[in-house]
C-alpha positions in Angstrom: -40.5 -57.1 -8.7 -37.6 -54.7 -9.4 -35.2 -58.0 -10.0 -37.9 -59.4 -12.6 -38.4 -56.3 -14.4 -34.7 -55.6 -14.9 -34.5 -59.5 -16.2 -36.8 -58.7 -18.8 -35.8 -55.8 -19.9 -31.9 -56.6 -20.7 -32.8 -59.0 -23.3 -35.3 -56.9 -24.8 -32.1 -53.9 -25.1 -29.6 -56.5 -26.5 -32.5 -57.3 -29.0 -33.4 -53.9 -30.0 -29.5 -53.7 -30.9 -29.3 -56.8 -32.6 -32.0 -55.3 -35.1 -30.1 -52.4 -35.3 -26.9 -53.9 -36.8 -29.0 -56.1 -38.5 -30.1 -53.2 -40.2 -27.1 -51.6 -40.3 -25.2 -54.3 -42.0 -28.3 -54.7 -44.6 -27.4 -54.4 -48.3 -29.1 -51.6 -49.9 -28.9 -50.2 -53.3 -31.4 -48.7 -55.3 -31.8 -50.4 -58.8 -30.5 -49.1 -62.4 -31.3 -49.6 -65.7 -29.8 -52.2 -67.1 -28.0 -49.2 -69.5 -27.1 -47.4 -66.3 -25.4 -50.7 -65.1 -23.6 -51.5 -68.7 -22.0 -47.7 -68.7 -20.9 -47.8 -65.3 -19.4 -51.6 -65.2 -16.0 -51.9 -65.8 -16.5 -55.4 -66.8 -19.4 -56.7 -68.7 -19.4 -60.4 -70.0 -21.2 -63.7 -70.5 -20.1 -66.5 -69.0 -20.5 -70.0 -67.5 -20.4 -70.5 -63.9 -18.3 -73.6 -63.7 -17.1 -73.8 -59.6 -17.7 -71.8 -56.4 -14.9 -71.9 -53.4 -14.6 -69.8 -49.9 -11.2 -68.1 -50.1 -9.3 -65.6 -47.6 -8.3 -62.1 -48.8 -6.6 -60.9 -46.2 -7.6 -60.0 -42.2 -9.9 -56.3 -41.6 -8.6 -54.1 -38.9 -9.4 -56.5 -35.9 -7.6 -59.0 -37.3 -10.1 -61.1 -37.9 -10.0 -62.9 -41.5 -11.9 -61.6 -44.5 -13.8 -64.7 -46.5 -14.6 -64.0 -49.8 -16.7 -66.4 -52.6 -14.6 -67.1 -55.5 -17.0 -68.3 -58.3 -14.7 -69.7 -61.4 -16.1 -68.6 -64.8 -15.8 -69.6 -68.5 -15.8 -66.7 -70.4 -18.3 -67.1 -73.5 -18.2 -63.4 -74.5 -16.5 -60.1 -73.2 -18.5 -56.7 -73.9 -16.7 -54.6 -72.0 -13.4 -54.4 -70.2 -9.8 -55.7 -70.5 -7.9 -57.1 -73.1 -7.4 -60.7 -71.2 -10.4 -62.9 -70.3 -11.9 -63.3 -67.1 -12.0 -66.6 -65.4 -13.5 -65.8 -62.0 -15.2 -63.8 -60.2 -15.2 -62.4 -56.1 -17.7 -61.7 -53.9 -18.9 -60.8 -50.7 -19.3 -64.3 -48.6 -23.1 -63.0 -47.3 -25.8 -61.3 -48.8 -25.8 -59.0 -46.4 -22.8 -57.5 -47.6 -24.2 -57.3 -51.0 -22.8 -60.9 -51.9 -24.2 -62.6 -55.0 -25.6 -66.2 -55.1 -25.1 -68.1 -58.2 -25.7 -71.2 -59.5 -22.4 -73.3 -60.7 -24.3 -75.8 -62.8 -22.9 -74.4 -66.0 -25.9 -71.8 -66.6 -24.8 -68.9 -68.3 -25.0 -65.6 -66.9 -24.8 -62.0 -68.4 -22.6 -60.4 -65.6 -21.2 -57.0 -65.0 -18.9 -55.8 -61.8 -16.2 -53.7 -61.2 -12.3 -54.2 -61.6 -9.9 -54.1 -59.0 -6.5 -52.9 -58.6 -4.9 -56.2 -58.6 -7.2 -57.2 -62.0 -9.7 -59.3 -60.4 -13.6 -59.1 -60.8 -16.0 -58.2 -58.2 -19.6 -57.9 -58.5 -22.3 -57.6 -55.7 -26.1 -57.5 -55.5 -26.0 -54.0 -56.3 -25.0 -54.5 -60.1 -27.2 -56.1 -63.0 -26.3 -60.1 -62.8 -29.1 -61.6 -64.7 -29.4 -65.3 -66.3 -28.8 -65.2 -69.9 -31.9 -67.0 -70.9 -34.1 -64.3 -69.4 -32.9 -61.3 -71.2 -34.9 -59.8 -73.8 -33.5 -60.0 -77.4 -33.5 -56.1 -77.0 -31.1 -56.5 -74.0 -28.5 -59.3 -75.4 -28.7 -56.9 -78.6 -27.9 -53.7 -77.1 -24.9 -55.1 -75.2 -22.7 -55.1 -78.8 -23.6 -51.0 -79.3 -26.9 -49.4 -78.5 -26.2 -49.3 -74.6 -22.5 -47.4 -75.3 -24.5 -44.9 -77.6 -26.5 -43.6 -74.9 -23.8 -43.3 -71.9 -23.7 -39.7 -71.4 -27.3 -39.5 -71.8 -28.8 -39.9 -67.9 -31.4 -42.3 -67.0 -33.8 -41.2 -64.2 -35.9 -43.6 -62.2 -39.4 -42.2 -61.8 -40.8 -43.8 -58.2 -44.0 -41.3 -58.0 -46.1 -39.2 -60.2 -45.7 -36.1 -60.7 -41.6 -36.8 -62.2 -40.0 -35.2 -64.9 -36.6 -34.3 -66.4 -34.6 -31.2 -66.0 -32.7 -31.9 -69.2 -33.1 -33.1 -72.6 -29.9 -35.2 -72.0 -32.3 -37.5 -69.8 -34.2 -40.0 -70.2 -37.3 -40.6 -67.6 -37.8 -44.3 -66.4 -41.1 -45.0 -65.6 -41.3 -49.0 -65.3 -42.0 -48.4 -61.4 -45.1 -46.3 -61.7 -46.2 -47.3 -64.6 -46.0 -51.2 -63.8 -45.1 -51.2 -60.9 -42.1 -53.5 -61.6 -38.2 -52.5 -61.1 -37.3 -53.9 -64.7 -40.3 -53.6 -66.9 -40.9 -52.6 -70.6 -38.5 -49.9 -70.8 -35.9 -52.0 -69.0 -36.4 -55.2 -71.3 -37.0 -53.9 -74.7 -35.9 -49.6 -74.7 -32.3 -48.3 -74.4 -31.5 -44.1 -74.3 -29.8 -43.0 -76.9 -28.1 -39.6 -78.0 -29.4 -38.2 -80.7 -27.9 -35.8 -83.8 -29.2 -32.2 -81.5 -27.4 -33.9 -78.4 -30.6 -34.8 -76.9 -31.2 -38.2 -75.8 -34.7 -40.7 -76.0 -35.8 -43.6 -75.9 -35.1 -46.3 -78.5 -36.9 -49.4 -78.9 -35.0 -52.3 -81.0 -38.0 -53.8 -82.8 -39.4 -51.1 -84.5 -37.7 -48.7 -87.4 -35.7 -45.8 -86.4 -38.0 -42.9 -87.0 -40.9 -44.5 -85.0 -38.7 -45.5 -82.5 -38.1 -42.3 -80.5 -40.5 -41.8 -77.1 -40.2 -38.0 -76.3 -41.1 -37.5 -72.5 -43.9 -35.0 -74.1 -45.7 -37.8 -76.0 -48.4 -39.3 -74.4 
């Protein structure tokens, strides 16, 4: 009885840990604005996924080697980053280490990442990658100026009522409670913009300026 007891629980341990660096190893990243992830992008472009190869970067500290997705690029437009064009991109080789999936059939993507030392792109599941075809006129439209306005104005994500601000250089998000979608009306068609007093609010494209501004205080 002992023996069988002892059987069973051994693989029950080695299971528990398995979840547990399952877990561990889990990407997890809570999700911005698509202004949050403009302003703190060092790259932002469009561009066409043309190719997609496995590729070594070099061995970790066990010696074992580190794969990498290289995913080669046509650049159709660059707003935001380094003078030269970028013509592919790195990422993680799972998606458990925050690496991105994306399709190489030519699709066009609008993608922002981070620059590395050696003046390659990375990107992960943690920044805004979104197909070009399913951003919002607002969105393609505030790429070229109205995103920049509003970088030092801070965006913060409402997840549960009651939530306010604590400055009037902020800007609440409320697409979570109020739809309860990550990227909702606010993230589709508004972007936060400083205003003349150094305050910031939210600015919808569509509509003219004056009756554009959403004051936390209105209803």
């Amino acid at each position: 009885m002992t023996w069988t007891g002892s059987s069973c629980f051994v693989p029950l341990v080695l299971l528990f840990l398995w979840r547990v660096e399952e877990v561990a190893e889990a990407c997890s990243c809570s999700p911005a604005h698509p202004q949050q992830a403009f302003c703190s992008a060092d790259v932002v472009i469009r561009a066409k996924v043309v190719g997609e190869q496995e590729v070594d970067t070099g061995n970790n500290v066990y010696g074992n080697p580190i794969k990498r997705i290289k995913y080669d690029i046509k650049q159709v437009k660059m707003f935001k980053g380094p003078s030269q064009d970028i013509d592919a991109i790195y990422t993680a080789s799972s998606s458990t280490v925050c690496g991105v999936t994306l399709e190489t059939n030519g699709n066009e993507y609008l993608i922002t990442g981070r620059l590395e030392a050696d003046g390659k792109m990375h990107v992960t599941l943690c920044q805004f990658i979104e197909p070009w075809d399913a951003l919002s006129p607002t969105q393609r439209k505030s790429l070229t100026q109205r995103y920049e306005m509003g970088c030092e104005c801070k965006i913060t994500r409402c997840t549960s009522v009651p939530c306010m601000i604590s400055s009037p250089a902020e800007c609440l998000w409320t697409d979570w409670v109020m739809e309860k979608a990550v990227y909702g009306e606010q993230a589709k068609h508004f972007a936060c913009v400083k205003r003349s007093d150094d305050s910031c609010a939210w600015y919808r494209g569509a509509a003219p300026p004056k009756k554009d501004f959403l004051d936390i205080e209105d209803p």
